[in-house]
C-alpha positions in Angstrom: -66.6 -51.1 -52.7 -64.6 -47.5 -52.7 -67.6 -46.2 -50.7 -67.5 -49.0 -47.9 -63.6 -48.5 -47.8 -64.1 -44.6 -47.1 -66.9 -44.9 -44.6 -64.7 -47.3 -42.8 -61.7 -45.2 -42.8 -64.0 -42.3 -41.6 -65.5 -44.4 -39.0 -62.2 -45.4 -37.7 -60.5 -41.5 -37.5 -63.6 -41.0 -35.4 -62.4 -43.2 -33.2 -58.8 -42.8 -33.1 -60.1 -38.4 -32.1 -62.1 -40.4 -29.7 -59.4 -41.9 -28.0 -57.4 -38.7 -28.2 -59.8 -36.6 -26.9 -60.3 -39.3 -23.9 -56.5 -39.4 -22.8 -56.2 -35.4 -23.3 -59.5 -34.7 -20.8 -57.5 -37.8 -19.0 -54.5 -36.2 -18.0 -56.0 -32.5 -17.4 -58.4 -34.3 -15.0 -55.4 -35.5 -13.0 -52.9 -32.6 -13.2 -55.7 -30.6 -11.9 -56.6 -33.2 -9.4 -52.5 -33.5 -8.1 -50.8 -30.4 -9.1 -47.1 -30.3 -9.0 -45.4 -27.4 -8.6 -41.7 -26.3 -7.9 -41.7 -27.0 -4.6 -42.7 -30.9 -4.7 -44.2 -33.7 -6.1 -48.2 -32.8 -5.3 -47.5 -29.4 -4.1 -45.8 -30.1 -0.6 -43.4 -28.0 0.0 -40.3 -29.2 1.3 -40.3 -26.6 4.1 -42.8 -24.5 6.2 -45.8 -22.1 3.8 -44.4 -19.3 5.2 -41.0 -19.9 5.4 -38.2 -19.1 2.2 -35.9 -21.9 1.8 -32.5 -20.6 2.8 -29.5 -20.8 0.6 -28.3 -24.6 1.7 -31.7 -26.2 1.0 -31.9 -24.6 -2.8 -28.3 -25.7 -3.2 -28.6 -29.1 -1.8 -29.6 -31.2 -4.6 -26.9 -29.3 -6.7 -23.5 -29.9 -4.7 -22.8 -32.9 -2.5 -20.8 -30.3 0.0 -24.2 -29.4 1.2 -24.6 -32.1 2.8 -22.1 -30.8 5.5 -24.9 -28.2 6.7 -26.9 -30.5 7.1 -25.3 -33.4 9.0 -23.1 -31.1 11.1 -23.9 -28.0 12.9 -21.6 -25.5 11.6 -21.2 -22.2 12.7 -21.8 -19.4 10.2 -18.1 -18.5 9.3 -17.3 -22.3 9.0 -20.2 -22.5 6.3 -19.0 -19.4 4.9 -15.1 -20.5 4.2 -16.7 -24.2 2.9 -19.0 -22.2 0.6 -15.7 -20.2 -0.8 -13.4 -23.6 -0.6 -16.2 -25.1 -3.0 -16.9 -22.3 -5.1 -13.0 -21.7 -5.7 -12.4 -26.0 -6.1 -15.0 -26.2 -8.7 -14.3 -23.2 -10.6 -10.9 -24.8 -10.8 -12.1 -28.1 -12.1 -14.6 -26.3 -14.9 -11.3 -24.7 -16.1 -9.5 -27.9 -16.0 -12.0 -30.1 -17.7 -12.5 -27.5 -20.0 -8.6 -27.9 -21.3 -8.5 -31.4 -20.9 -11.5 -31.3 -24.0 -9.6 -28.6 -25.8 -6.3 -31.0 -25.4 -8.4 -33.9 -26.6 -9.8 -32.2 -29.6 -6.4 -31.3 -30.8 -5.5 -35.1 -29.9 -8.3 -35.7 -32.6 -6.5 -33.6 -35.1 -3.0 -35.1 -34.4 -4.2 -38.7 -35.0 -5.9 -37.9 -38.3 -2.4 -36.1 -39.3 -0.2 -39.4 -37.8 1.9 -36.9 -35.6 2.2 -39.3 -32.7 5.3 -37.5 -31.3 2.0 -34.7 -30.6 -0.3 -37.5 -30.0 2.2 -38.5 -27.3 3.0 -35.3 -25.6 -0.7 -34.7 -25.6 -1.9 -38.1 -23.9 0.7 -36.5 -20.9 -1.0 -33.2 -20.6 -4.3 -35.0 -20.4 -3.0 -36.9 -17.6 -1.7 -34.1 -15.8 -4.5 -32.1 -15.8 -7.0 -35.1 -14.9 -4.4 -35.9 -12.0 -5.0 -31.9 -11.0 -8.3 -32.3 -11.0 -8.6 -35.0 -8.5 -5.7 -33.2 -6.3 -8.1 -30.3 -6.0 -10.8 -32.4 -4.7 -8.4 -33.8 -2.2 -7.6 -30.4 -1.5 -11.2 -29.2 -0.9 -11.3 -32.1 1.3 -8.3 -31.4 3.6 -9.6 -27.6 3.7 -12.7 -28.5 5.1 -11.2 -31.1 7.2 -9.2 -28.5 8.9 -11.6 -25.6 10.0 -13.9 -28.9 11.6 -13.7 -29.5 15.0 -13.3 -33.1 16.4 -17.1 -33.7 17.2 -18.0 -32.6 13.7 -15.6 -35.1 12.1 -16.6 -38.0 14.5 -20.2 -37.2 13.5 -19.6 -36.9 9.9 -17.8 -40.0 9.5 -20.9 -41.6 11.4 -23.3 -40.0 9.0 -21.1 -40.8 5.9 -21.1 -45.1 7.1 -25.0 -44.4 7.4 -25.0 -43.3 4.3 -23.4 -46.0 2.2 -24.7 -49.3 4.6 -28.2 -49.4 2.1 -26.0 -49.6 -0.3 -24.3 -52.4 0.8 -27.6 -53.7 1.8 -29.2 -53.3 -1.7 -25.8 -55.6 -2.9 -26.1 -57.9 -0.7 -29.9 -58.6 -1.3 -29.1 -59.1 -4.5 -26.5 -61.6 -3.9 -28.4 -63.8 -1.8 -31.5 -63.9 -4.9 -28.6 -65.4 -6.8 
């Protein structure tokens, strides 16, 4: 009985290598078949072969503010003082959010110690740091805003209502399924 028991386990770890071994060759069959590399899903490249992506297209992804270089055609110093409006705005709100979890950790500790009066003043600094947060947004906005011309911000504001109308349509579709 011990000996049919073992064969059988042995005969089913042959096929569980079996199966293994299958998937393994499996997926090195199709990596090699479609390989994907950085520059796209089965090695297209987002751009030209011989052609280096420039500075907007490796930062696009990244920062919503590239979209500007995109949409609009901007003239190198305009792309220049959004790049330093952007850089500046969100080294601002790194620092900030930064303090805001240093003022909520020691929120933390004043709970545990029931110093509310801290708990309190805390909770306020919290509050205005999050509100200077979203003033430097509005900020980077009214920057940029400034140094476009009129045609640029007639055309972004068409680009930007492209933008979110699938949106809209996805909600909608799902509203009439109901």
């Amino acid at each position: 009985m011990k000996n049919k028991k073992k064969s059988r386990l042995i005969s089913d770890k042959k096929w569980i290598i079996a199966i293994i071994t299958i998937v393994i060759v499996s997926y090195a069959a199709i990596s090699v078949a479609n390989p994907m590399d950085y520059r796209g899903k089965r090695g297209n490249p987002p751009f030209p072969q011989n052609q280096k992506p420039d500075f907007h297209m490796q930062n696009a992804p990244k920062d919503p503010i590239f979209l500007l270089f995109q949409i609009l055609d901007l003239t190198d110093a305009q792309e220049e003082k959004i790049i330093g409006y952007s850089t500046k705005s969100r080294k601002d709100i790194v620092q900030l959010k930064a303090d805001i979890q240093v003022l909520q950790i020691d929120k933390r500790v004043a709970l545990k110690n029931e110093n509310y009066k801290k708990v309190k003043k805390l909770i306020d600094q919290i509050s205005v740091k999050k509100a200077s947060i979203e003033k430097s947004r509005i900020n980077l906005k009214e920057d940029i805003s400034k140094m476009l011309t009129a045609e640029q911000k007639e055309e972004l504001k068409e680009n930007m209502m492209d933008r979110k109308k699938p949106k809209l349509d996805k909600y909608h579709k799902k509203l009439d399924k109901r």
